[in-house]
N, C-alpha and C positions, 0 to 999 in steps of 0.2 A: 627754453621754457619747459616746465615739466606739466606733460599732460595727463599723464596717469593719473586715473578717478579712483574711486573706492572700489574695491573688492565685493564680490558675491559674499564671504562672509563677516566682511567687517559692515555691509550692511546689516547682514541675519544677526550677528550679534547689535549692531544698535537699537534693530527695533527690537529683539527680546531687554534689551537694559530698558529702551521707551516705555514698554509693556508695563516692567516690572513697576516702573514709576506710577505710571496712569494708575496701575492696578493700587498700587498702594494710597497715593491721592485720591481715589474714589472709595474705599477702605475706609479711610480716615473721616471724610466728609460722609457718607452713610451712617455712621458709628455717631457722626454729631448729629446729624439730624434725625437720627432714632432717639438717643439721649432728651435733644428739645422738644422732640412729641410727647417723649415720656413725661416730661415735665410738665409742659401744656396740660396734660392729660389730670395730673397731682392736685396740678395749681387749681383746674377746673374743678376736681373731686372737691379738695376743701373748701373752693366757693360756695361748690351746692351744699356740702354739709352744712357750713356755715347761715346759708339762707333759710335752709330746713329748720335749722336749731333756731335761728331767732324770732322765728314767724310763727314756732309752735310754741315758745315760750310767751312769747306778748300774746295769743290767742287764749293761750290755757290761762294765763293769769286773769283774764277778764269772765273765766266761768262764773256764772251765774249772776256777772252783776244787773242790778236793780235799785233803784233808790227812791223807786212811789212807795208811798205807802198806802193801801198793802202793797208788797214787793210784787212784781212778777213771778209768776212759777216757772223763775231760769235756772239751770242749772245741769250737773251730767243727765244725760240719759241713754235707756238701753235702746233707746233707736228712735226714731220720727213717726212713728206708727200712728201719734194722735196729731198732727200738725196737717194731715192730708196731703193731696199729691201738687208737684213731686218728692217731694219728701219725705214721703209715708214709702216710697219703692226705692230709697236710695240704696238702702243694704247698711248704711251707717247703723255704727255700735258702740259703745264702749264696754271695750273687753283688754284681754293681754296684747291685741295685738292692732286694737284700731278706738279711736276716744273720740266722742258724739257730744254739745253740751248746747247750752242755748244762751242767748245775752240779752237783757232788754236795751240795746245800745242807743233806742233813741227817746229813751226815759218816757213812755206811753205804758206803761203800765201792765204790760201785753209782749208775747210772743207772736213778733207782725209774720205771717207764714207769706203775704202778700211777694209779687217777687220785685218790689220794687225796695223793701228792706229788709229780706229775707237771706242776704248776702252777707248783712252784716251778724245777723239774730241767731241764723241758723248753722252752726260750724260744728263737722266735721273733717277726720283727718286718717287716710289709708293709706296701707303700701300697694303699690300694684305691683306683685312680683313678678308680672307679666315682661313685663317693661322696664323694671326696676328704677317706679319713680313713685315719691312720696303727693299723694292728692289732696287735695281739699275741697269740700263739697261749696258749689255753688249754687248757693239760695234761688239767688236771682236768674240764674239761667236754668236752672235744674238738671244739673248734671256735676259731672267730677272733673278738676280741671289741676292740673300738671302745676306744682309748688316747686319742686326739686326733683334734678336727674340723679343718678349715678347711686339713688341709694336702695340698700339689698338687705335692710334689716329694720323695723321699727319696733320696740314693743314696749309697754307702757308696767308700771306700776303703781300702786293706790293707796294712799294712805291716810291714817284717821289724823285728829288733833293731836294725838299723844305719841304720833308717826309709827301705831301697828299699822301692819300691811296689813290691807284687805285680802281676803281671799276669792279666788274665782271659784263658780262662777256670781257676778257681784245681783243681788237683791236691790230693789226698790231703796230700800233703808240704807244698803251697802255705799246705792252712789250718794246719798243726802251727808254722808260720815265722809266725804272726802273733802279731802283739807288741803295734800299736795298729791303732783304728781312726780314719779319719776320715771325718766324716760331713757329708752337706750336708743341710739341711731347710731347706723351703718354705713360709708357710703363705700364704694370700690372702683376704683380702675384697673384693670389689667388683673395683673396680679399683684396690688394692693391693694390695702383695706385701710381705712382709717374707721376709728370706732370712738363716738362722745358719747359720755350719760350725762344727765343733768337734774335734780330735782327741783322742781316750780310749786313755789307755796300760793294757792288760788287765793287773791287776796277777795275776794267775793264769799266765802264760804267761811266765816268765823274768824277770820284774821283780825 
């Protein structure tokens, strides 16, 4: 019967072959699950863009509606300054880089600043480039509250019936001549960018 076991280097050499394996099966498997976070990462970007974009689309298209007559006095504005607090200290604007408007959404004839319909009335929409997330002012709580992550660029364009661009910075008159908006958003993961524009004709404003 033969007893003779393995050798000192026909072990050394097995475990450097073992090595080489584990090493390469852990390679392999790292390399996929870098790849699937990456992707998670993508997938998640275009939700948020996508959430961004359709929330700012259905919101802008309802500027200024009203349908008492007389109408409400809804529509863009350069900030909440007469509507009182908190809403008078939001910071909200409509400028190149942030859009402010007001809705009579429950047909009273009125801009309700109350906070009980001031959620729906009162809308606003900023980037926090703090955090890199698209806000929306909340009426009803009185504060600013998280729409979408992941995005690093917002910025708006203005335009009449006959679609010149308004220029900055926009006049009392400026915002009353807006008809549509167009819009650029940004959102990023990593080191990608995905980038939509989109123009929304305000069906409230002359349409």
């Amino acid at each position: 019967m033969n007893r003779k076991g393995f050798t000192l280097i026909e072990l050394l050499v097995a475990m450097v072959i073992a090595s080489i394996v584990m090493a390469a099966i852990y390679s392999v498997y790292r390399s996929q699950t870098q790849t699937h976070r990456a992707q998670q990462l993508v997938v998640q970007m275009q939700q948020n863009m996508r959430a961004a974009l359709y929330l700012l689309e259905r919101e802008i298209r309802m500027a200024g509606y009203s349908v008492t007559d007389p109408p409400a006095s809804a529509g863009f504005v350069q900030n909440f300054a007469s509507l009182g607090s908190p809403h008078d200290g939001s910071g909200a604007a409509t400028d190149a880089n942030n859009i402010a408007f007001t809705v009579d959404s429950n047909d009273s004839g009125t801009i309700d600043a109350a906070a009980a319909i001031a959620g729906f009335e009162i809308i606003a929409f900023r980037l926090n480039a703090a955090n890199n997330t698209l806000e929306r002012w909340d009426g009803s709580g009185g504060d600013w509250q998280v729409a979408a992550e992941q995005i690093t660029n917002l910025s708006f364009t203005y335009h009449r019936e006959d679609d010149s661009q308004i220029p900055f910075p926009l006049t009392a008159a400026d915002l009353a001549d807006i008809r549509s908006v167009e819009l650029a958003i940004t959102a990023t993961s990593r080191d990608r960018n995905m980038n939509l524009t989109d123009k929304i004709k305000c069906r409230n404003r002359g349409y």
